[in-house]
LOLUMDREN-666538 format. One record per residue (C-alpha): residue number from 1; x, y, z. Coordinates in pm, whole numbers, plus 50000, padded with zeros to 5 digits. Layout:
<recs>
+-----+-------+-------+-------+
! seq !     x !     y !     z !
+-----+-------+-------+-------+
! NUM !     X !     Y !     Z !
...
+-----+-------+-------+-------+
</recs>
This chain:
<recs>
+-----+-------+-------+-------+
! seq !     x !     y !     z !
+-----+-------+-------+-------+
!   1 ! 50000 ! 50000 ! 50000 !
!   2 ! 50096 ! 50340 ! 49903 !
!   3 ! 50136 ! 50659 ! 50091 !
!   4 ! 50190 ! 50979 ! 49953 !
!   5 ! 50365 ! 51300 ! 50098 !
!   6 ! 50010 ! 51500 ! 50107 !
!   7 ! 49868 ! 51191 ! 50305 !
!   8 ! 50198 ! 51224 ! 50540 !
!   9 ! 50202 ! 51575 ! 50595 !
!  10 ! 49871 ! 51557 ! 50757 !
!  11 ! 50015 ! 51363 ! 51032 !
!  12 ! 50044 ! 51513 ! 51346 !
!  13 ! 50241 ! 51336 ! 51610 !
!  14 ! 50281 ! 51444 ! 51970 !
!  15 ! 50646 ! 51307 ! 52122 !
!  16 ! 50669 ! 51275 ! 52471 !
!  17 ! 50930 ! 51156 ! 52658 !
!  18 ! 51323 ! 51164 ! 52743 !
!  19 ! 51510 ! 51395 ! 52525 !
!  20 ! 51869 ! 51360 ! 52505 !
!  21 ! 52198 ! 51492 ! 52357 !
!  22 ! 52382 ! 51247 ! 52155 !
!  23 ! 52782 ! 51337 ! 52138 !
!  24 ! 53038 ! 51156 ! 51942 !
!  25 ! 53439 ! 51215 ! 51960 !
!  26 ! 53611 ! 51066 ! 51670 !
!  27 ! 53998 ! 50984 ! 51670 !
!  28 ! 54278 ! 50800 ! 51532 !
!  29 ! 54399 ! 50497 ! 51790 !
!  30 ! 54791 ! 50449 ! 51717 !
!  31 ! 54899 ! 50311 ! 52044 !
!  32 ! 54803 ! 50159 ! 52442 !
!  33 ! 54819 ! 50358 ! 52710 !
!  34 ! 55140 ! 50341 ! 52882 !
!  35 ! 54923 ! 50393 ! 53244 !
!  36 ! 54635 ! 50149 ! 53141 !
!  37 ! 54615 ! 49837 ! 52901 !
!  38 ! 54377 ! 50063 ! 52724 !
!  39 ! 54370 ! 50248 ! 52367 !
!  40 ! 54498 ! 50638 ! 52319 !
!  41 ! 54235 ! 50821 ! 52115 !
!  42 ! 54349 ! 51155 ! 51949 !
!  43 ! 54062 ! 51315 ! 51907 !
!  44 ! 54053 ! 51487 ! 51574 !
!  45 ! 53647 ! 51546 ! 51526 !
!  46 ! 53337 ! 51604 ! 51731 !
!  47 ! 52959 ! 51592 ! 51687 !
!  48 ! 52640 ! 51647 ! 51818 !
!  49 ! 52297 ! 51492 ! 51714 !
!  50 ! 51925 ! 51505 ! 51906 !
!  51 ! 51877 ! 51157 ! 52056 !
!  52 ! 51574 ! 50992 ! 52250 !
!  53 ! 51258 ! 51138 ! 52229 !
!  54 ! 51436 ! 51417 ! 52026 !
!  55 ! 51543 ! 51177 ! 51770 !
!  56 ! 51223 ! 51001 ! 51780 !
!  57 ! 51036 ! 51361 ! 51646 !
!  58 ! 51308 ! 51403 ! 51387 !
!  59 ! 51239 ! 51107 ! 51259 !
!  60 ! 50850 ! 51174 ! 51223 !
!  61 ! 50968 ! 51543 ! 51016 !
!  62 ! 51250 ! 51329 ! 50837 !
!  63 ! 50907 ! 51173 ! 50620 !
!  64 ! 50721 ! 51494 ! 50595 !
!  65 ! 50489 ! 51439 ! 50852 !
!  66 ! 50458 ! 51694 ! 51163 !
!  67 ! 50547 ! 51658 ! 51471 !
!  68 ! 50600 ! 51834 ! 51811 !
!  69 ! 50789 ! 51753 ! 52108 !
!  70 ! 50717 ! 51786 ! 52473 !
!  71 ! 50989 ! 51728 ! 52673 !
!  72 ! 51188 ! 51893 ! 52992 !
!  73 ! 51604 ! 51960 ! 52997 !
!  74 ! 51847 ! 52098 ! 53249 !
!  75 ! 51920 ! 52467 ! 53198 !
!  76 ! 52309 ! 52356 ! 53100 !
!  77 ! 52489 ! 52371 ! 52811 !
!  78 ! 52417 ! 52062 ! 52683 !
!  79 ! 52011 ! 52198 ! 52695 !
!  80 ! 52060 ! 52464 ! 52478 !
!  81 ! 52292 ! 52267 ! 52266 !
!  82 ! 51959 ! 52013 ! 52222 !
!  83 ! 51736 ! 52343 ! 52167 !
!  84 ! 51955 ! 52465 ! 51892 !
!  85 ! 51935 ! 52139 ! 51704 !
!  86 ! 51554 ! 52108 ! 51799 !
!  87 ! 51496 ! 52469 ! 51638 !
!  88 ! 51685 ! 52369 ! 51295 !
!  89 ! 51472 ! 52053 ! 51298 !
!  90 ! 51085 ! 52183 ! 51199 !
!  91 ! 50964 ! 52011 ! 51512 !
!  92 ! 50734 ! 52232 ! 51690 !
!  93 ! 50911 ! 52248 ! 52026 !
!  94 ! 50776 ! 52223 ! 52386 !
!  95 ! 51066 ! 52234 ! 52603 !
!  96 ! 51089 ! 52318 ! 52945 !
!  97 ! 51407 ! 52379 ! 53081 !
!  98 ! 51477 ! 52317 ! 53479 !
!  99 ! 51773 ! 52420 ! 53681 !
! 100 ! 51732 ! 52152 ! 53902 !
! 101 ! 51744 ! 51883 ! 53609 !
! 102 ! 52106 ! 51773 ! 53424 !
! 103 ! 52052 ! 51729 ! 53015 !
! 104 ! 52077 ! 51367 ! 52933 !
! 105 ! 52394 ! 51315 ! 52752 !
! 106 ! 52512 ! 51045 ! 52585 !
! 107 ! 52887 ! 51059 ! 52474 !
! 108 ! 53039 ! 50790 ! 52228 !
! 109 ! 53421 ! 50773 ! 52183 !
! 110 ! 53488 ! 50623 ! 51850 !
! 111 ! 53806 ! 50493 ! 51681 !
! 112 ! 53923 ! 50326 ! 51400 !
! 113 ! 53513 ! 50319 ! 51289 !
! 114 ! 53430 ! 50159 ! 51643 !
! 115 ! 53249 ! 50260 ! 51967 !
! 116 ! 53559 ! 50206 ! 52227 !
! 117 ! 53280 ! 50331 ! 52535 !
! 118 ! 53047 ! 50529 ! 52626 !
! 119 ! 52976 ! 50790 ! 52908 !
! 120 ! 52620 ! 50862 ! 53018 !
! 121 ! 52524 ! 51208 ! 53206 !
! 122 ! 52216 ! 51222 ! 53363 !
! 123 ! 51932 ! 51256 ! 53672 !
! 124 ! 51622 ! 51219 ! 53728 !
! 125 ! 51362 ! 51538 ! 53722 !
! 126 ! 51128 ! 51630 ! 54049 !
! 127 ! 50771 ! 51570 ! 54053 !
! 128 ! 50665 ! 51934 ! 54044 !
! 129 ! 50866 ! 51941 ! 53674 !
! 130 ! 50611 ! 51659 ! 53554 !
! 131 ! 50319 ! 51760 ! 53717 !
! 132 ! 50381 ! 52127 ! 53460 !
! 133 ! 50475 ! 51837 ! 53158 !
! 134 ! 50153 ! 51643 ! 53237 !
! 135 ! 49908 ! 52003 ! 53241 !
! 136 ! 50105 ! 52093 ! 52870 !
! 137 ! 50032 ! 51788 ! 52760 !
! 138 ! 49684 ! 51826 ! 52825 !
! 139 ! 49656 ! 52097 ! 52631 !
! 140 ! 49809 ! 51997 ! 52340 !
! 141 ! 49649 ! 51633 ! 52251 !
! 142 ! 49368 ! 51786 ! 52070 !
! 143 ! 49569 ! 51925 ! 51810 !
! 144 ! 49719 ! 51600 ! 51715 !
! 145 ! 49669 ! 51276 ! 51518 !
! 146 ! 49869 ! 51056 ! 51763 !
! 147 ! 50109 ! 51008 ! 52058 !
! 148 ! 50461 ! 50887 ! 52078 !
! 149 ! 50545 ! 50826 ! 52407 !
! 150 ! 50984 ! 50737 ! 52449 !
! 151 ! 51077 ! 50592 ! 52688 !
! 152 ! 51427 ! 50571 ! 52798 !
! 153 ! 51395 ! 50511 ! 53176 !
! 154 ! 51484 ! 50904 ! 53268 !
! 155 ! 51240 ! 50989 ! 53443 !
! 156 ! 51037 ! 51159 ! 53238 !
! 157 ! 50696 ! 50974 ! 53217 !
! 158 ! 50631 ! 50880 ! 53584 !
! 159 ! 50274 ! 51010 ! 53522 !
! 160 ! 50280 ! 50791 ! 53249 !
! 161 ! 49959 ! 50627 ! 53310 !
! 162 ! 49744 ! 50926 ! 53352 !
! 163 ! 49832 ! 51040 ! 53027 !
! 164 ! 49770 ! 50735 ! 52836 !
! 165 ! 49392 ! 50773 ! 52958 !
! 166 ! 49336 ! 51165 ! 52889 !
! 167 ! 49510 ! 51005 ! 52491 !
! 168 ! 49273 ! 50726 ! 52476 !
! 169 ! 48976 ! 50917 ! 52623 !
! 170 ! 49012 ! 51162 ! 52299 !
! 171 ! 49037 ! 50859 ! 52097 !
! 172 ! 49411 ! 50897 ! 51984 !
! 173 ! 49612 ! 50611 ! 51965 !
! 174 ! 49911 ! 50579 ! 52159 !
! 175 ! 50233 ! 50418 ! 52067 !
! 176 ! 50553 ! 50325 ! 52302 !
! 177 ! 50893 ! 50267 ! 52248 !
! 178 ! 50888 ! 50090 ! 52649 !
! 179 ! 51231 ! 49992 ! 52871 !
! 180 ! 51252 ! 49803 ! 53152 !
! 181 ! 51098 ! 49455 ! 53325 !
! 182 ! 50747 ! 49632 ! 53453 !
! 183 ! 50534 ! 49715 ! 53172 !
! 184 ! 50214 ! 49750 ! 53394 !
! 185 ! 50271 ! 50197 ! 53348 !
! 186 ! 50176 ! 50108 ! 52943 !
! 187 ! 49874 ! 49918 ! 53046 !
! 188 ! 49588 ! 50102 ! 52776 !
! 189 ! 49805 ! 50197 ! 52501 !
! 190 ! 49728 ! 50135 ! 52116 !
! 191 ! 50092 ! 49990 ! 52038 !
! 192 ! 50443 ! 49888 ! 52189 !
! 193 ! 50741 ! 49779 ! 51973 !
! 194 ! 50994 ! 49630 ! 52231 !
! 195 ! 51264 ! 49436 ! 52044 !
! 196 ! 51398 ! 49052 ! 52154 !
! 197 ! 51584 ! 49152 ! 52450 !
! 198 ! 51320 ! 49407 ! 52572 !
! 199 ! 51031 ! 49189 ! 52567 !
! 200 ! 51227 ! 48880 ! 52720 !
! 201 ! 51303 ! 49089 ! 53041 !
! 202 ! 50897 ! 49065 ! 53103 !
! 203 ! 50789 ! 48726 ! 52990 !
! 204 ! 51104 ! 48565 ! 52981 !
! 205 ! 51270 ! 48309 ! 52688 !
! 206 ! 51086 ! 48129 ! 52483 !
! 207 ! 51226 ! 47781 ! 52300 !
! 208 ! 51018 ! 47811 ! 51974 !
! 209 ! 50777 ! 48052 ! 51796 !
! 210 ! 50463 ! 47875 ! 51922 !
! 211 ! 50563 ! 47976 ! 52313 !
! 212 ! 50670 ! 48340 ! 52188 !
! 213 ! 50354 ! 48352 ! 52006 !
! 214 ! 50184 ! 48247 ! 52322 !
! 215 ! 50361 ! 48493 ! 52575 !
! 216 ! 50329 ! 48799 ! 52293 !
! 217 ! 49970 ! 48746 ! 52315 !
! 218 ! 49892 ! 48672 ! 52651 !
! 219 ! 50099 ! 49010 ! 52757 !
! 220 ! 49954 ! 49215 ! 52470 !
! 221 ! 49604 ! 49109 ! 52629 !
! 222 ! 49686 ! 49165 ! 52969 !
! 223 ! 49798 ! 49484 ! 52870 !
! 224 ! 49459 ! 49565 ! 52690 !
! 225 ! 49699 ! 49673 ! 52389 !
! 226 ! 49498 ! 49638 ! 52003 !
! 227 ! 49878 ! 49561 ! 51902 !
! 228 ! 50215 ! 49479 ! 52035 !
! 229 ! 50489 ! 49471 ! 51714 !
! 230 ! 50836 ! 49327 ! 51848 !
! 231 ! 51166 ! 49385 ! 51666 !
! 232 ! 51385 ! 49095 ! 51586 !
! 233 ! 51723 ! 49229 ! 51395 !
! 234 ! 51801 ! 49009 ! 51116 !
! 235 ! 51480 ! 48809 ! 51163 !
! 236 ! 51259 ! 49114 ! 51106 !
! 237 ! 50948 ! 49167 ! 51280 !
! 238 ! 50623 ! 49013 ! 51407 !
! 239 ! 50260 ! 49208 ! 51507 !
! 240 ! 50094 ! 49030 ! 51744 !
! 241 ! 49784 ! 49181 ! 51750 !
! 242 ! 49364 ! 49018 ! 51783 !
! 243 ! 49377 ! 48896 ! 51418 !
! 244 ! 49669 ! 48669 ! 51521 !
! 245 ! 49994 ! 48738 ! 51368 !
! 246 ! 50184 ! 48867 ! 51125 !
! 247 ! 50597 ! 48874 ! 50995 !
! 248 ! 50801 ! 49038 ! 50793 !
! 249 ! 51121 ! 48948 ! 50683 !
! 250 ! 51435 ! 49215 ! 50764 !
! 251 ! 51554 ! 49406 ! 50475 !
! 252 ! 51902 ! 49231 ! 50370 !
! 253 ! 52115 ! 49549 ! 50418 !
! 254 ! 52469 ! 49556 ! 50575 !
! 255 ! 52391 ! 49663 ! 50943 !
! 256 ! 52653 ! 49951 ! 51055 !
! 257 ! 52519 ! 50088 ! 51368 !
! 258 ! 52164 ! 50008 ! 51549 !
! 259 ! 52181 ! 50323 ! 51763 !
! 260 ! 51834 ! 50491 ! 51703 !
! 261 ! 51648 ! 50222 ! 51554 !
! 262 ! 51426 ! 50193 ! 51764 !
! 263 ! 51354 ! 50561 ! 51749 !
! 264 ! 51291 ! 50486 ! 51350 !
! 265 ! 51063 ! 50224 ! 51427 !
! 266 ! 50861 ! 50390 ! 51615 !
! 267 ! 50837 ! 50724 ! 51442 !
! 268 ! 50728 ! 50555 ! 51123 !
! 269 ! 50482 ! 50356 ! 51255 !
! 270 ! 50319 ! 50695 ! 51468 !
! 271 ! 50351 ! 50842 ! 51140 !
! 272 ! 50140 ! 50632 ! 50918 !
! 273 ! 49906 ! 50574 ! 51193 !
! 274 ! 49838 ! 50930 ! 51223 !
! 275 ! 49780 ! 50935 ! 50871 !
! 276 ! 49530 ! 50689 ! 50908 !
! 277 ! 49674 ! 50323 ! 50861 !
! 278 ! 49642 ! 50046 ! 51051 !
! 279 ! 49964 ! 49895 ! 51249 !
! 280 ! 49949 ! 49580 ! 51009 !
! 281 ! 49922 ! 49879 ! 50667 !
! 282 ! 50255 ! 50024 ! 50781 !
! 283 ! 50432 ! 49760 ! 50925 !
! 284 ! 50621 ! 49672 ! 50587 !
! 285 ! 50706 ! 50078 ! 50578 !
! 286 ! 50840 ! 50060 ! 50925 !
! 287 ! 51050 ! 49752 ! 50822 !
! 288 ! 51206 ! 49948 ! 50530 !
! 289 ! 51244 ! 50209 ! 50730 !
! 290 ! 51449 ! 50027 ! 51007 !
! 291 ! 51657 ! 49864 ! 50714 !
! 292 ! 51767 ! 50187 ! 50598 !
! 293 ! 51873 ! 50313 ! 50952 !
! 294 ! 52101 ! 50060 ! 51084 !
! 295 ! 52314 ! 50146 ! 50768 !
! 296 ! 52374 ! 50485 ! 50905 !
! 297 ! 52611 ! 50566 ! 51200 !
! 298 ! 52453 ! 50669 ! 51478 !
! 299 ! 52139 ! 50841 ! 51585 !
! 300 ! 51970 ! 50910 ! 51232 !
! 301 ! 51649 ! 50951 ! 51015 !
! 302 ! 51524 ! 50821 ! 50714 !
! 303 ! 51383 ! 51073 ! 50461 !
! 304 ! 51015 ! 51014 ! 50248 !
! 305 ! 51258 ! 50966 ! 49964 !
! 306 ! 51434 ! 50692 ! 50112 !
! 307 ! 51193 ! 50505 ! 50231 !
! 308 ! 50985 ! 50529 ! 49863 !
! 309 ! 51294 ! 50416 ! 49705 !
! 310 ! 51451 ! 50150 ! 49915 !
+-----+-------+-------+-------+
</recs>
């Protein structure tokens, strides 16, 4: 099934959730360490991208549809680094800043074309900070299509739960991008898209398709979700939904870095679904989509173009 830009740019999609700075040194490694068996980087090159939730709305402009993001960053430098990038994106921005609260910042050393580590910055923001998120959000679901929440266990949808209601009570579906081993907060929502290791933290392994079948359904139920679509690398992915089941095989591309993907995913599929397809319309989209991605480094998007002419 086709979609064409008109039909996307009528998409609106609210983001909601943990916004984050993505930083990446680059260097040349020519030698260990004399004080540590560890590699010297000489750091020659250094760049910035929007990650999380952030990403997650870029990706929903990347394919022409609209979106805005409500989020909350520390007032620090790496907040207005993220507000700078936000503002050159086209997504409508809804950022609160809050002394209290440090930026989330994730920072990537590379060498010789590899991640060597990674050094995460971050806290946790104060009730009071959500409780202002939760009344803006409020007031901005009528104006949109759908709702992204992204979730990257900051902090930043404690009142989760309440918001999924006010969504579903205006009859907008809801997608999640969930983390962690309690998915009882998502309870009500339209879609989730955990991927392998994600959903096997709440129902645990499965030893053929018939159990994960079993386990996908009986937490997609319990859940009340209409659709729970899981990612599975270079086995594709599978939406579980009432109708049963249904799979799609990955696109065969050479995978260079999965950072983001599961931003992609997500965005495309909010996308669409604001534009008025079902889960099980887009889901071959979304799978192009993610194809494309993991051939990019880093946090990335896929563009209306690209996706048409992968």
């Amino acid at each position: 099934m086709e979609i064409t830009p008109a039909q996307l740019s009528r998409s609106r999609v609210l983001v909601v959730g943990d916004a984050m700075l993505d930083r990446y040194w680059h260097g040349a490694v020519d030698r260990i360490s004399p004080e540590a068996p560890v590699p010297v980087v000489r750091v020659t090159r250094e760049d910035v991208r929007m990650g999380g939730a952030a990403n997650a709305a870029a990706n929903v402009v990347a394919l022409g549809a609209r979106a805005s993001l409500l989020t909350r960053v520390g007032d620090d430098d790496a907040g207005r680094t993220l507000d700078r990038l936000i503002a050159h994106s086209g997504i409508q921005a809804h950022v609160g800043r809050d002394p209290g609260l440090t930026t989330t910042v994730k920072l990537r050393v590379i060498g010789r074309q590899q991640q060597l580590i990674r050094l995460d910055f971050e806290n946790h923001p104060p009730q009071d900070v959500l409780a202002a998120q939760t009344a803006k959000f409020e007031q901005l679901l009528p104006a949109h299509d759908a709702v992204l929440f992204s979730d990257y266990g900051k902090g930043s949808l404690a009142h989760l739960p309440g918001m999924i209601g006010q969504a579903r009570a205006m009859r907008r579906p809801v997608l999640i991008d969930p983390k962690g081993p309690d998915y009882t907060p998502y309870a009500g929502a339209t879609v989730i898209t955990p991927n392998r290791e994600e959903l096997r933290q709440v129902v645990g392994t499965w030893r053929n398709e018939d159990e994960l079948s079993a386990k996908a359904q009986a937490l997609r139920a319990g859940l009340q979700l209409s659709a729970l679509l899981l990612t599975r690398s270079e086995e594709g992915m599978t939406l579980y939904d009432a109708d049963g089941e249904i799979s799609v095989a990955a696109e065969s591309r050479e995978v260079y870095d999965v950072t983001g993907a599961g931003d992609t995913v997500i965005a495309t599929l909010a996308a669409f679904i604001g534009a008025g397809f079902s889960a099980r319309a887009a889901m071959p989209w979304v799978n192009k989509a993610a194809g494309i991605v993991v051939g990019k480094f880093g946090t990335a998007t896929v563009s209306y173009e690209e996706l048409m002419g992968a």
